[in-house]
mmCIF file of the N, C-alpha and C atoms, coordinates in Angstrom:
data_MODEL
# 
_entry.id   MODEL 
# 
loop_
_atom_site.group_PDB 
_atom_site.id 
_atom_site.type_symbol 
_atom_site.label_atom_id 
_atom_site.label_alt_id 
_atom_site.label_comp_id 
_atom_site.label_asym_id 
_atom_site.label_entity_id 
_atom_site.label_seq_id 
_atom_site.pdbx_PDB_ins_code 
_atom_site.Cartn_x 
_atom_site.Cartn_y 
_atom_site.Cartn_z 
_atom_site.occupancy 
_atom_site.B_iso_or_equiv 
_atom_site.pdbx_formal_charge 
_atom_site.auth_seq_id 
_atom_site.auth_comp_id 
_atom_site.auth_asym_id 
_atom_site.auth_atom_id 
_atom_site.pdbx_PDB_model_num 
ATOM 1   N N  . UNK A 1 1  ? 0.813   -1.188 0.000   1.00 0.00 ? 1  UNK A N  1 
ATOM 2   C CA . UNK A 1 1  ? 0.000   0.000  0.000   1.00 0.00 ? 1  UNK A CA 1 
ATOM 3   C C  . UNK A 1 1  ? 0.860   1.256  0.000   1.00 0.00 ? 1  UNK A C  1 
ATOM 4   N N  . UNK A 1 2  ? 2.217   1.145  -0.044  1.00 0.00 ? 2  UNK A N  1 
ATOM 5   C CA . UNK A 1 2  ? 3.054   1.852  -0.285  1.00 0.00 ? 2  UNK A CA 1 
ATOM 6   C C  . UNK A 1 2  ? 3.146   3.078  0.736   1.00 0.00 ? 2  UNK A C  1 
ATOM 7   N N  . UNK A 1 3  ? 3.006   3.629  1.924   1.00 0.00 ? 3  UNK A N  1 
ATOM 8   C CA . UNK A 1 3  ? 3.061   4.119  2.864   1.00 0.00 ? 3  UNK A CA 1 
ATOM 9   C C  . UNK A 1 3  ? 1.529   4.924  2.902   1.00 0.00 ? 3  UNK A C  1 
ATOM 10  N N  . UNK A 1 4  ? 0.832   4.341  2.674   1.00 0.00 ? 4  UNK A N  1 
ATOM 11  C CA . UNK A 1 4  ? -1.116  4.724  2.939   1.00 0.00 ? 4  UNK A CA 1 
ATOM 12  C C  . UNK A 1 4  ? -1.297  4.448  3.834   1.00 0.00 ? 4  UNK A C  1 
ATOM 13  N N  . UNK A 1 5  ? -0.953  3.063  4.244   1.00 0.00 ? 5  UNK A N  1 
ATOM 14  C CA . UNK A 1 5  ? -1.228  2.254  5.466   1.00 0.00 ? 5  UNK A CA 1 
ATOM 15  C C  . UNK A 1 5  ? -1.711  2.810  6.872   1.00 0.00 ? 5  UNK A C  1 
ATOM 16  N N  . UNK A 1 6  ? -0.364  3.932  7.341   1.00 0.00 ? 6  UNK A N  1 
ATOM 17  C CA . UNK A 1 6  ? -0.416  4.862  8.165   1.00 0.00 ? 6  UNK A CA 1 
ATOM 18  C C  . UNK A 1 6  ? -1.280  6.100  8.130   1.00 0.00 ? 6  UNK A C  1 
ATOM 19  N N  . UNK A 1 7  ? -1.869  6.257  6.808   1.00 0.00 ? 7  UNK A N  1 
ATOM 20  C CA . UNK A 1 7  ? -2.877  7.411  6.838   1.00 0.00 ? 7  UNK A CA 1 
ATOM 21  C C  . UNK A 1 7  ? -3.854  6.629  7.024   1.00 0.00 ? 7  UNK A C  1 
ATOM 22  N N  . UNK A 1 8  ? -4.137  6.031  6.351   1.00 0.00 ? 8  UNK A N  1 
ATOM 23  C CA . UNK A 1 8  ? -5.332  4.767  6.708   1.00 0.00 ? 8  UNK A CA 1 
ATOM 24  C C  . UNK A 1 8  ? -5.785  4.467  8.037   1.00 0.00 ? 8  UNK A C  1 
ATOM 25  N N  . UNK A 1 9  ? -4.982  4.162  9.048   1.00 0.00 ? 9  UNK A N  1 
ATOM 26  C CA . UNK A 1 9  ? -5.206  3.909  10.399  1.00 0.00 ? 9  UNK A CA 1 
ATOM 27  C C  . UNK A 1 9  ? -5.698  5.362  10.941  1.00 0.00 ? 9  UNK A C  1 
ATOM 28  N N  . UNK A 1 10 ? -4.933  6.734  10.512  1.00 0.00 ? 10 UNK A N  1 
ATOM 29  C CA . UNK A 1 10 ? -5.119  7.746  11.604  1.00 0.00 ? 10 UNK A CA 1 
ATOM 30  C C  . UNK A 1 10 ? -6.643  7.862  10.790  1.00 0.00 ? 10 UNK A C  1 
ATOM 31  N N  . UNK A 1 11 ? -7.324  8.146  9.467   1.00 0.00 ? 11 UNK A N  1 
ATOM 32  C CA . UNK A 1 11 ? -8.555  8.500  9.237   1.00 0.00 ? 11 UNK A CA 1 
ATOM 33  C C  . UNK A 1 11 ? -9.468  7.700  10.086  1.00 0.00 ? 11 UNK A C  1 
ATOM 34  N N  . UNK A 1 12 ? -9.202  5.645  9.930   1.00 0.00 ? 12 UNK A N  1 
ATOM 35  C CA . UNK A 1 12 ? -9.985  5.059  10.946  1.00 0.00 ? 12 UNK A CA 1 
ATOM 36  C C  . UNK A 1 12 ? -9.872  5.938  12.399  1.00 0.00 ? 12 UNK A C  1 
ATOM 37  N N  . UNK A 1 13 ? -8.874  5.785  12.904  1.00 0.00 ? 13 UNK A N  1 
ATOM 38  C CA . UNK A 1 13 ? -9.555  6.731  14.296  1.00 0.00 ? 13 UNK A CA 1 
ATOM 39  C C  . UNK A 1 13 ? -10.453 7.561  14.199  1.00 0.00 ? 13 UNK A C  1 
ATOM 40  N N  . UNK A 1 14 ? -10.139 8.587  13.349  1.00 0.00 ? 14 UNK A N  1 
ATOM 41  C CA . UNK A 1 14 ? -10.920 9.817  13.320  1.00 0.00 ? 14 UNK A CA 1 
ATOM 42  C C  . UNK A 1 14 ? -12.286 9.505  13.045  1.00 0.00 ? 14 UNK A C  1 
ATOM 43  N N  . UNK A 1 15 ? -12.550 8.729  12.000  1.00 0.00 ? 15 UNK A N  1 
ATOM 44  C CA . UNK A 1 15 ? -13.670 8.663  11.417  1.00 0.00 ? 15 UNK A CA 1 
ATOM 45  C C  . UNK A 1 15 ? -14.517 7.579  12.697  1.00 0.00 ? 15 UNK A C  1 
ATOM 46  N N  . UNK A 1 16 ? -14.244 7.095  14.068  1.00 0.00 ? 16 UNK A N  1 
ATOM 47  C CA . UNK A 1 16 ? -14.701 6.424  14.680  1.00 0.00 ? 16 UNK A CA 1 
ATOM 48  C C  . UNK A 1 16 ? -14.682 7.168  16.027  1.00 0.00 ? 16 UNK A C  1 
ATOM 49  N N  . UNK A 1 17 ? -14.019 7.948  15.929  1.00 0.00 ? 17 UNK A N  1 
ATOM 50  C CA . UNK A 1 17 ? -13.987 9.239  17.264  1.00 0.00 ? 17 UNK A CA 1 
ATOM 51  C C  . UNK A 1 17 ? -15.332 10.028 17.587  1.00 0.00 ? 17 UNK A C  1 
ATOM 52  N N  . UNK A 1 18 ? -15.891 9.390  18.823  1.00 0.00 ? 18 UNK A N  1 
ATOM 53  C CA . UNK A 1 18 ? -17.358 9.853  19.061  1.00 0.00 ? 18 UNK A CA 1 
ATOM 54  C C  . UNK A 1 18 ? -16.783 11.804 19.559  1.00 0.00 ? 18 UNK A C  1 
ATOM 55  N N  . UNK A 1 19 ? -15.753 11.738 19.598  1.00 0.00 ? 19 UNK A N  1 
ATOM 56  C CA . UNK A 1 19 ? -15.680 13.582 20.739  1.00 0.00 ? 19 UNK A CA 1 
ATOM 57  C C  . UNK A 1 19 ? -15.190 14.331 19.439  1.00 0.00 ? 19 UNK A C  1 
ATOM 58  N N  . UNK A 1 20 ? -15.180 13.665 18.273  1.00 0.00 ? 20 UNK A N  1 
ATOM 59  C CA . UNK A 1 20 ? -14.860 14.443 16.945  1.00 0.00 ? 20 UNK A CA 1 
ATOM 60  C C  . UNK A 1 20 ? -16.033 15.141 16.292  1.00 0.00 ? 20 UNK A C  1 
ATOM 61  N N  . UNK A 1 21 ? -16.374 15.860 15.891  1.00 0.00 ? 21 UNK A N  1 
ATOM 62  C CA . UNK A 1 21 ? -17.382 16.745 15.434  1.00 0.00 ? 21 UNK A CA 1 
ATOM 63  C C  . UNK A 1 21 ? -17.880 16.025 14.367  1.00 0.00 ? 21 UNK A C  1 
ATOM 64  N N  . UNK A 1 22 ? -18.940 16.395 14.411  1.00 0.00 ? 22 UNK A N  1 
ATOM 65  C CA . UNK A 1 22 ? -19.623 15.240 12.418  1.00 0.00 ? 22 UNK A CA 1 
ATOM 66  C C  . UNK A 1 22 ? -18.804 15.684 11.689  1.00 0.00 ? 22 UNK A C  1 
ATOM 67  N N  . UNK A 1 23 ? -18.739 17.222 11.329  1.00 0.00 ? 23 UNK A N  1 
ATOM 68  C CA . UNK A 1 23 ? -18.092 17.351 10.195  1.00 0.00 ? 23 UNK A CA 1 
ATOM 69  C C  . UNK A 1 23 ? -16.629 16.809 9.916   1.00 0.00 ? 23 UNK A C  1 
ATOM 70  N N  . UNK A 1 24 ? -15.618 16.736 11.096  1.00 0.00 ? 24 UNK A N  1 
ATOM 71  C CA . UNK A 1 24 ? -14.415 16.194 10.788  1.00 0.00 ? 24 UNK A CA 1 
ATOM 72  C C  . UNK A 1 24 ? -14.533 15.074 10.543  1.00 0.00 ? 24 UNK A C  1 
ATOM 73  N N  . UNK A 1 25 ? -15.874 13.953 11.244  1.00 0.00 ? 25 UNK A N  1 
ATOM 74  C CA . UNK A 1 25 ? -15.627 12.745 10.910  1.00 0.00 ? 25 UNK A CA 1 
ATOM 75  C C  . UNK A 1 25 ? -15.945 11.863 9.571   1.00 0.00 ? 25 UNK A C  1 
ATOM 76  N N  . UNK A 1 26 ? -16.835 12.969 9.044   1.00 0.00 ? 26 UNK A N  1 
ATOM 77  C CA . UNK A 1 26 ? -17.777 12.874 7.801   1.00 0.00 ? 26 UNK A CA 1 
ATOM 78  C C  . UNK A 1 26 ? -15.995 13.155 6.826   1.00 0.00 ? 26 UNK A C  1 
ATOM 79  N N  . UNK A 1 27 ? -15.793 14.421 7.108   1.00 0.00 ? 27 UNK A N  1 
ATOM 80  C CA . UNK A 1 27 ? -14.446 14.677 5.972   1.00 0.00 ? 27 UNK A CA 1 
ATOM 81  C C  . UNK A 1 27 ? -12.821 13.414 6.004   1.00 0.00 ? 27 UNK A C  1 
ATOM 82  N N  . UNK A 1 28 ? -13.385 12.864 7.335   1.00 0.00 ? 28 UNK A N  1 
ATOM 83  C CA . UNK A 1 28 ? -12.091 11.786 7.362   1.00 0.00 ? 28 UNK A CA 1 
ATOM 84  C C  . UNK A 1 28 ? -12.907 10.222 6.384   1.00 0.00 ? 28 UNK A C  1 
ATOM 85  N N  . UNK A 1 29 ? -13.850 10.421 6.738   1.00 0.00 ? 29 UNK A N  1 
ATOM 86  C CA . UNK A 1 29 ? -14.754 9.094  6.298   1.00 0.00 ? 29 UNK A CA 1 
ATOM 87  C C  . UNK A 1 29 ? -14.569 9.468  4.716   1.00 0.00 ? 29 UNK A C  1 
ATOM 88  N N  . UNK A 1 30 ? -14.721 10.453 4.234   1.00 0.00 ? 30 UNK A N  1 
ATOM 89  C CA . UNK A 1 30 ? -14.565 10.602 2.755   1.00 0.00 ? 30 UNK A CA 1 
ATOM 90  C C  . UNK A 1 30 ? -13.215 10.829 2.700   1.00 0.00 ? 30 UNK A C  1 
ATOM 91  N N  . UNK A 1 31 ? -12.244 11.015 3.283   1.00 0.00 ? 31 UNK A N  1 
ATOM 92  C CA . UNK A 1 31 ? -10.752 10.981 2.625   1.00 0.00 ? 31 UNK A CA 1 
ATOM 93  C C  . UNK A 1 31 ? -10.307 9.567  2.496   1.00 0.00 ? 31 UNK A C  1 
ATOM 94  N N  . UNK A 1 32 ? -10.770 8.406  3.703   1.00 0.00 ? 32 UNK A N  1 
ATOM 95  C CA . UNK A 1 32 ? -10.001 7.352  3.410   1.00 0.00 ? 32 UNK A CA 1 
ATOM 96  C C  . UNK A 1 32 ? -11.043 6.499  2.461   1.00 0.00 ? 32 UNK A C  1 
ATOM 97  N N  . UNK A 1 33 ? -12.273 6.299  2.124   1.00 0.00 ? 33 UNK A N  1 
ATOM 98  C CA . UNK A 1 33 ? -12.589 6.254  1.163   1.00 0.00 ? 33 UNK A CA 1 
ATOM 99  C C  . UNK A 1 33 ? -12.379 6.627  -0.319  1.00 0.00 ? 33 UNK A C  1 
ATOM 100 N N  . UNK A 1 34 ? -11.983 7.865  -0.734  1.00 0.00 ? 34 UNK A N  1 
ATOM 101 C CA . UNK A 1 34 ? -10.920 7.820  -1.778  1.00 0.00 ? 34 UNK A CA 1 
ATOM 102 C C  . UNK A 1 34 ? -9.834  7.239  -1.685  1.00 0.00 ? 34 UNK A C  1 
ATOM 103 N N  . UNK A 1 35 ? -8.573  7.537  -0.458  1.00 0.00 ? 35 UNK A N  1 
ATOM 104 C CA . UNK A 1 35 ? -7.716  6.144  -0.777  1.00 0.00 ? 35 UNK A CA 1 
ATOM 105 C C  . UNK A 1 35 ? -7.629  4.854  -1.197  1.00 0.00 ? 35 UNK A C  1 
ATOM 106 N N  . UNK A 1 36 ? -9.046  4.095  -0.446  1.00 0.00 ? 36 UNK A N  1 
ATOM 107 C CA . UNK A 1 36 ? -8.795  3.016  -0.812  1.00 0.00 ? 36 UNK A CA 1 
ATOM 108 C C  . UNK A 1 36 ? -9.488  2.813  -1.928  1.00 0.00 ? 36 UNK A C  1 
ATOM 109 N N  . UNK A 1 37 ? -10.368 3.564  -2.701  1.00 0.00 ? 37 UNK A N  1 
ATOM 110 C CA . UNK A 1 37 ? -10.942 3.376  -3.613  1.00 0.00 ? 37 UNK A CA 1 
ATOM 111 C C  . UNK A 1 37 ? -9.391  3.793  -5.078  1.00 0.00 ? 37 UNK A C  1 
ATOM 112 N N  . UNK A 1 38 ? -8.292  4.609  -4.222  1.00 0.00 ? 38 UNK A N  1 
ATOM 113 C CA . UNK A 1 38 ? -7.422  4.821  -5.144  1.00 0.00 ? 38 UNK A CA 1 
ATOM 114 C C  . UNK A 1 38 ? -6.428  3.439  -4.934  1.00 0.00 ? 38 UNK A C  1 
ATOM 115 N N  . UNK A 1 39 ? -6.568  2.441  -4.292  1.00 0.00 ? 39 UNK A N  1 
ATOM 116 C CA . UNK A 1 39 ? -5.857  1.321  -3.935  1.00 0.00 ? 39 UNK A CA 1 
ATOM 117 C C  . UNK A 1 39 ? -6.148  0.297  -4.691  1.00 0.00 ? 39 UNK A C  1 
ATOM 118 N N  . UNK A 1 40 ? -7.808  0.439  -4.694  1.00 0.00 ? 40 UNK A N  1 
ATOM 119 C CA . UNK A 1 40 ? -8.311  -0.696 -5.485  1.00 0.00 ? 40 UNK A CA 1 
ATOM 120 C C  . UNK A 1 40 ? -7.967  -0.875 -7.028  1.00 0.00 ? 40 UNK A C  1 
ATOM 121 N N  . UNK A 1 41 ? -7.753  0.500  -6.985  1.00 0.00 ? 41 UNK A N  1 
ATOM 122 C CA . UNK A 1 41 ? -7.441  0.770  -8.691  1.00 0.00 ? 41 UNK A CA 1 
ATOM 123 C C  . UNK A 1 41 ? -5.849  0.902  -9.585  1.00 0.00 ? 41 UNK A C  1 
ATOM 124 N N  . UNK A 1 42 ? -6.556  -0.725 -10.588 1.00 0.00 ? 42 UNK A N  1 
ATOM 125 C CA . UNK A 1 42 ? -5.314  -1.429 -10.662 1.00 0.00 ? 42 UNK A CA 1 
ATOM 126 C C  . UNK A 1 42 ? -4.463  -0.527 -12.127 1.00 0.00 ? 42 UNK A C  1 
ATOM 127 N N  . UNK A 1 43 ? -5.168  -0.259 -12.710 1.00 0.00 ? 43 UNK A N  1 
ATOM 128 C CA . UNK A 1 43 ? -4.462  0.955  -13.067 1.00 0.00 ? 43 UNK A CA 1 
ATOM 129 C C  . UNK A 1 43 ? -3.330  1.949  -12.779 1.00 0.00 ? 43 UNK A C  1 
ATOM 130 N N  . UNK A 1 44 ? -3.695  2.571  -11.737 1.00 0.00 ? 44 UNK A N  1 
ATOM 131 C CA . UNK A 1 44 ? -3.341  3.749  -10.906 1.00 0.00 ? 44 UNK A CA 1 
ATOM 132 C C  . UNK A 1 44 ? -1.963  3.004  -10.323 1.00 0.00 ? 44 UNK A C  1 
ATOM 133 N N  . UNK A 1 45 ? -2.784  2.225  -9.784  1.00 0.00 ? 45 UNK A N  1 
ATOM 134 C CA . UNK A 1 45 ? -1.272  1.367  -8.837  1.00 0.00 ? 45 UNK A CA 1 
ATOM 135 C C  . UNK A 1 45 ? -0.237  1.034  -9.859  1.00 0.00 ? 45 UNK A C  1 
ATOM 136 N N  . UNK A 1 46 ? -0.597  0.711  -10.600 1.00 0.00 ? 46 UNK A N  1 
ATOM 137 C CA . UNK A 1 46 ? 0.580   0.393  -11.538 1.00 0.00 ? 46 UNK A CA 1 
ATOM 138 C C  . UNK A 1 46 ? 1.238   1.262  -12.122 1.00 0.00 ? 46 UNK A C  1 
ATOM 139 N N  . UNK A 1 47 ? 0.379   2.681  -12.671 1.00 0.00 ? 47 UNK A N  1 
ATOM 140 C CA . UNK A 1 47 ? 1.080   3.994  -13.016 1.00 0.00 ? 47 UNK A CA 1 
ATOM 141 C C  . UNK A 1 47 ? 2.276   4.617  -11.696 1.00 0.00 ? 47 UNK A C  1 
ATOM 142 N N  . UNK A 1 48 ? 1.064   4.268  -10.544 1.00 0.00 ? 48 UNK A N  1 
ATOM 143 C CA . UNK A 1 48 ? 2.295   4.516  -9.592  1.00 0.00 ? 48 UNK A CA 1 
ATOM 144 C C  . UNK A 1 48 ? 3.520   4.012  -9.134  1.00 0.00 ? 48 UNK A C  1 
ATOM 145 N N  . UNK A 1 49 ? 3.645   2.102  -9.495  1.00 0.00 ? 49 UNK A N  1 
ATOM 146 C CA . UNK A 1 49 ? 4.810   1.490  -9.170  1.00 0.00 ? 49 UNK A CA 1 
ATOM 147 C C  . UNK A 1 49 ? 5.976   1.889  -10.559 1.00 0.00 ? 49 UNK A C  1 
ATOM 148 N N  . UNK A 1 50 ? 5.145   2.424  -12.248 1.00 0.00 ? 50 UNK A N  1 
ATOM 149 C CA . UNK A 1 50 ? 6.496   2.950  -12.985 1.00 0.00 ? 50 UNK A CA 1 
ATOM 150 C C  . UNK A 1 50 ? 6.801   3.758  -12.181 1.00 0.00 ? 50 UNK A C  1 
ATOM 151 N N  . UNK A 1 51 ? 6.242   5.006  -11.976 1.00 0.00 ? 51 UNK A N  1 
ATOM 152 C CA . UNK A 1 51 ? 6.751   6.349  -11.228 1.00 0.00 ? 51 UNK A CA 1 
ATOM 153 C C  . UNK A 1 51 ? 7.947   6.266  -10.218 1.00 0.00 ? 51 UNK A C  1 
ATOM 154 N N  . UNK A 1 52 ? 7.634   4.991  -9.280  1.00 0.00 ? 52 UNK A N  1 
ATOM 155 C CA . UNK A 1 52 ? 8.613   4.952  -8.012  1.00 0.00 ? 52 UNK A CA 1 
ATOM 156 C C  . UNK A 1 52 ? 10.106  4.158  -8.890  1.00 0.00 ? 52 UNK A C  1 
ATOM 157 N N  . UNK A 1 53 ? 9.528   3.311  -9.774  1.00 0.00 ? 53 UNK A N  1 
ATOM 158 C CA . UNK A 1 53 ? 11.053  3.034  -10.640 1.00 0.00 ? 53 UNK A CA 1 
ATOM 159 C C  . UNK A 1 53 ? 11.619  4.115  -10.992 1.00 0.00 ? 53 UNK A C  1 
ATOM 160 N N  . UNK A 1 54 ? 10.640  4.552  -11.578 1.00 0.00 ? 54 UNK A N  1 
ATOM 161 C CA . UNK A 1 54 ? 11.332  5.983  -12.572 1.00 0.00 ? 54 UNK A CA 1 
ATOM 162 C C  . UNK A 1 54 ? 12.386  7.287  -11.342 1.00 0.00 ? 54 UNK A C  1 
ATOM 163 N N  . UNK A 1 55 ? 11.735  7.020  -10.145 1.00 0.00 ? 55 UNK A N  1 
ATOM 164 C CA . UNK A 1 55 ? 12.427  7.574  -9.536  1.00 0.00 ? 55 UNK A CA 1 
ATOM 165 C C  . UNK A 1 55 ? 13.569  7.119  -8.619  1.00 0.00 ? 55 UNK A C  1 
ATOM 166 N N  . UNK A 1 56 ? 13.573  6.224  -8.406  1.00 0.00 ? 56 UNK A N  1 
ATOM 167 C CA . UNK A 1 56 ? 14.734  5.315  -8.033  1.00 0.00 ? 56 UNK A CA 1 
ATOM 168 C C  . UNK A 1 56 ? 15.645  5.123  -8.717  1.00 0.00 ? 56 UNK A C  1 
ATOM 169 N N  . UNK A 1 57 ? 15.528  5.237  -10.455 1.00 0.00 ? 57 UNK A N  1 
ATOM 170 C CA . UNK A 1 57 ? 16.692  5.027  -11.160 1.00 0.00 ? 57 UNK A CA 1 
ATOM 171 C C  . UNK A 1 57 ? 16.860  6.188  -11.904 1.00 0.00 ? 57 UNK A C  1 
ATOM 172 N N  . UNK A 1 58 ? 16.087  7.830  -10.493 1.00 0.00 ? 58 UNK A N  1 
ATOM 173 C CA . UNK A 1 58 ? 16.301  9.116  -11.298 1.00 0.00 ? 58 UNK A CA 1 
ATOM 174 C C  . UNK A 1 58 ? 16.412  9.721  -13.257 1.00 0.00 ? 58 UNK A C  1 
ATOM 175 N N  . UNK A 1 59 ? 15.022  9.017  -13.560 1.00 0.00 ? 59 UNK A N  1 
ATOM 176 C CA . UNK A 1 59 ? 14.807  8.941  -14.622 1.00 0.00 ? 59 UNK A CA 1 
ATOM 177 C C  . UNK A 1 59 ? 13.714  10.150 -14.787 1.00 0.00 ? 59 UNK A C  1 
ATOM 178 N N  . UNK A 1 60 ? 13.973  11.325 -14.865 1.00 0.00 ? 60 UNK A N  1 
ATOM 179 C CA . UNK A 1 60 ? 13.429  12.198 -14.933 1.00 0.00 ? 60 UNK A CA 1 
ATOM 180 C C  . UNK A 1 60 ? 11.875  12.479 -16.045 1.00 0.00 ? 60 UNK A C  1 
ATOM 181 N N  . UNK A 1 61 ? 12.580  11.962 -17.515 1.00 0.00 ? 61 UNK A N  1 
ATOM 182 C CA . UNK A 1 61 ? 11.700  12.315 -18.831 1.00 0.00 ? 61 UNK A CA 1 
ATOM 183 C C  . UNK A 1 61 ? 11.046  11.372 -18.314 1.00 0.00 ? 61 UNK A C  1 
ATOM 184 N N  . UNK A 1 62 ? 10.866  9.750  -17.725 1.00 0.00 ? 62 UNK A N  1 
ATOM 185 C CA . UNK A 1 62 ? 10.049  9.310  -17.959 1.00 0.00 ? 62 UNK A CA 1 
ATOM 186 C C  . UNK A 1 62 ? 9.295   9.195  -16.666 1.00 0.00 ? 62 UNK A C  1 
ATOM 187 N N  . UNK A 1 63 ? 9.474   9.885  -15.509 1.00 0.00 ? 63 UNK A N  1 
ATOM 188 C CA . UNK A 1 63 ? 9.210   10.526 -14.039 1.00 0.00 ? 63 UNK A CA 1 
ATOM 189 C C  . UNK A 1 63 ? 7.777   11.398 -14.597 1.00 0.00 ? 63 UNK A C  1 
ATOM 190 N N  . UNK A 1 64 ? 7.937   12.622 -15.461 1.00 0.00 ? 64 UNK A N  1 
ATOM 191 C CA . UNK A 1 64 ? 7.417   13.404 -16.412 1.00 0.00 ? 64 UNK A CA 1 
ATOM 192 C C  . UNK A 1 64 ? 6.102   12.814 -16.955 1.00 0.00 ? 64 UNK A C  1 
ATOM 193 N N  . UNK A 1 65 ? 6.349   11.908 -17.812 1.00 0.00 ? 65 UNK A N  1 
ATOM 194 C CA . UNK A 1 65 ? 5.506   11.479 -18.662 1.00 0.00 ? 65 UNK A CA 1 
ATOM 195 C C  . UNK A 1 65 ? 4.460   10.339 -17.917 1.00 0.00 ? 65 UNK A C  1 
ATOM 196 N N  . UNK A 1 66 ? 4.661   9.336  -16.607 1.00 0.00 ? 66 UNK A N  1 
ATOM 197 C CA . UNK A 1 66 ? 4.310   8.966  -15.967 1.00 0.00 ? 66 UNK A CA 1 
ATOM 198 C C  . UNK A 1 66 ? 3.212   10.168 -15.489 1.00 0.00 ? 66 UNK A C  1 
ATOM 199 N N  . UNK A 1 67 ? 3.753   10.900 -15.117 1.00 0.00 ? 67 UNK A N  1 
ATOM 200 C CA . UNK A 1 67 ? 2.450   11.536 -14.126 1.00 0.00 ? 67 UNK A CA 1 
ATOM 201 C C  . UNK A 1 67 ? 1.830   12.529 -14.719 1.00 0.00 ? 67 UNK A C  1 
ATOM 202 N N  . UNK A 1 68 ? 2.205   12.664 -15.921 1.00 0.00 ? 68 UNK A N  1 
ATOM 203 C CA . UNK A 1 68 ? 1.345   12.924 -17.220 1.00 0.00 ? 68 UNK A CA 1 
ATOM 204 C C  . UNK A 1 68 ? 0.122   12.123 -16.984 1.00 0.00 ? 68 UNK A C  1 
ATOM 205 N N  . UNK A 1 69 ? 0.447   10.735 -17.661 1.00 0.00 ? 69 UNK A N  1 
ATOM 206 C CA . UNK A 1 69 ? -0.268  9.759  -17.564 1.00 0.00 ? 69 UNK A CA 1 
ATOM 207 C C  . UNK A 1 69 ? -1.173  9.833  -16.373 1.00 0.00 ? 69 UNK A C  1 
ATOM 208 N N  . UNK A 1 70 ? -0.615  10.214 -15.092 1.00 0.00 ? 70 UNK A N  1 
ATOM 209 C CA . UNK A 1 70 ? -1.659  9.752  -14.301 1.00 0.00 ? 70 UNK A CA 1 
ATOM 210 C C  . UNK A 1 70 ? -2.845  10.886 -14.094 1.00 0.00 ? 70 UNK A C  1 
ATOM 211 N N  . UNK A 1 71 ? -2.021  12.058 -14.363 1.00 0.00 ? 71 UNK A N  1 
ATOM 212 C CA . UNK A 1 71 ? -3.308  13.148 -14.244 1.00 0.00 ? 71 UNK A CA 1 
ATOM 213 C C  . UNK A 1 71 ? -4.260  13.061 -15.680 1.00 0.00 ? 71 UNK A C  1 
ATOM 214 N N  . UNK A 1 72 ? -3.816  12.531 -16.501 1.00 0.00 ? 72 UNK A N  1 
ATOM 215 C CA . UNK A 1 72 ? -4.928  12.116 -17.415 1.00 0.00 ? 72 UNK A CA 1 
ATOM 216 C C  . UNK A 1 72 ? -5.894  10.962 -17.095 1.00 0.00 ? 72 UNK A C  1 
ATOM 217 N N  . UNK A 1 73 ? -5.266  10.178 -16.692 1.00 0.00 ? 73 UNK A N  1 
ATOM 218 C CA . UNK A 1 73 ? -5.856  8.754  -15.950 1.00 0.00 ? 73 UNK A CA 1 
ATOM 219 C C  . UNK A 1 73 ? -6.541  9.197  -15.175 1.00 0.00 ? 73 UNK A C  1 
ATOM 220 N N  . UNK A 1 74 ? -6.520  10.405 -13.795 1.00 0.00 ? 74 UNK A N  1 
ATOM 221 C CA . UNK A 1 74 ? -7.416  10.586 -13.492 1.00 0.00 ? 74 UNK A CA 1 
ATOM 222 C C  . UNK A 1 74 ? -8.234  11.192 -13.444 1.00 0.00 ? 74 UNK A C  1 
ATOM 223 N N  . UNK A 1 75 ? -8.387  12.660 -14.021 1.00 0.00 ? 75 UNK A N  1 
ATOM 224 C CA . UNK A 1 75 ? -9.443  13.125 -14.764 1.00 0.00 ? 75 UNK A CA 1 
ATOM 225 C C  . UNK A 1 75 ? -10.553 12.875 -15.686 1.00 0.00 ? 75 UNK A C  1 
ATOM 226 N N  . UNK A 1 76 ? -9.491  11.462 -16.232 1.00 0.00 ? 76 UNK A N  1 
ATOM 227 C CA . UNK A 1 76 ? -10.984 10.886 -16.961 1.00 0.00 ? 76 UNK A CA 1 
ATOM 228 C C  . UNK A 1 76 ? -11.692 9.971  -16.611 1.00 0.00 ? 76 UNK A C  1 
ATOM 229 N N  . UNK A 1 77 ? -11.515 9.565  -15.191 1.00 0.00 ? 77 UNK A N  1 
ATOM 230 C CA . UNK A 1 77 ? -12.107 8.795  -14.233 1.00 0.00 ? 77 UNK A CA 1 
ATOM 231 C C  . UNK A 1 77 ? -13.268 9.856  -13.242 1.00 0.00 ? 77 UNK A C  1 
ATOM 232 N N  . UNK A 1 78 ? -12.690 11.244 -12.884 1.00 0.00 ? 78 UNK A N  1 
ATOM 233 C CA . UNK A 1 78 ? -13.682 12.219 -12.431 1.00 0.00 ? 78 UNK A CA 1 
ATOM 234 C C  . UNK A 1 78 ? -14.628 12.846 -13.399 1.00 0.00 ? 78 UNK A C  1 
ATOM 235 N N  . UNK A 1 79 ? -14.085 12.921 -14.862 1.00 0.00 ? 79 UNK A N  1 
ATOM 236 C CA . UNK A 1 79 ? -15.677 13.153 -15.926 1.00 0.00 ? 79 UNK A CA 1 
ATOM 237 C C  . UNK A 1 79 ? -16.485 11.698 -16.217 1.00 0.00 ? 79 UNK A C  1 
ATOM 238 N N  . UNK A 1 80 ? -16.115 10.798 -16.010 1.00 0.00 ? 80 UNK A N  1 
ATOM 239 C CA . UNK A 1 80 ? -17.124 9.169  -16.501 1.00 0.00 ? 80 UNK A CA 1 
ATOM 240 C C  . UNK A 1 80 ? -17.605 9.061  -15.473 1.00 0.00 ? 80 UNK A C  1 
ATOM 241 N N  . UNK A 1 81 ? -16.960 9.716  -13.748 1.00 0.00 ? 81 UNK A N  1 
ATOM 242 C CA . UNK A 1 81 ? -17.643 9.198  -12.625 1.00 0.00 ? 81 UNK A CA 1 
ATOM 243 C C  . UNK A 1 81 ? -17.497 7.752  -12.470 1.00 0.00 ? 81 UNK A C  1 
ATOM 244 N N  . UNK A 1 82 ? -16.089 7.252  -12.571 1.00 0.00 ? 82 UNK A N  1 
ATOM 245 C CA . UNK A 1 82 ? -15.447 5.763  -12.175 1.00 0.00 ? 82 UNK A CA 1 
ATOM 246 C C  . UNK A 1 82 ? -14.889 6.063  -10.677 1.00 0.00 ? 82 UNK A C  1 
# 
């Protein structure tokens, strides 16, 4: 999950914290819900494991074009409503 894991746990608290206000718990309940809905998606994950190559073997142009890719990837997932 590539270091989510740890955001993951602090939203569960929050989002289960009775002395937390609705609204924070409502806005944590919808943040880790996009994560994992960005986890599930096998796509994405995979755009993201080139990216971490690309940056490990400081490969800049194709660092670039990766996250090209992904902001297209996901914009056209927020106009189809995927």
């Amino acid at each position: 999950m590539y270091g989510r894991s740890k955001d993951l746990a602090e939203l569960n608290k929050a989002r289960n914290n009775p002395e937390l206000n609705k609204f924070t718990r409502t806005l944590a309940d919808k943040s880790h819900y996009k994560i994992t809905q960005q986890l599930k998606d096998k796509k994405l994950m995979s755009l993201r494991e080139q990216l971490i190559r690309a940056a490990r073997a400081r490969d800049q142009v194709a660092e670039d074009r990766i996250q090209k890719q992904m902001r297209e990837y996901t914009q056209e997932n927020k106009e189809t409503g995927l």
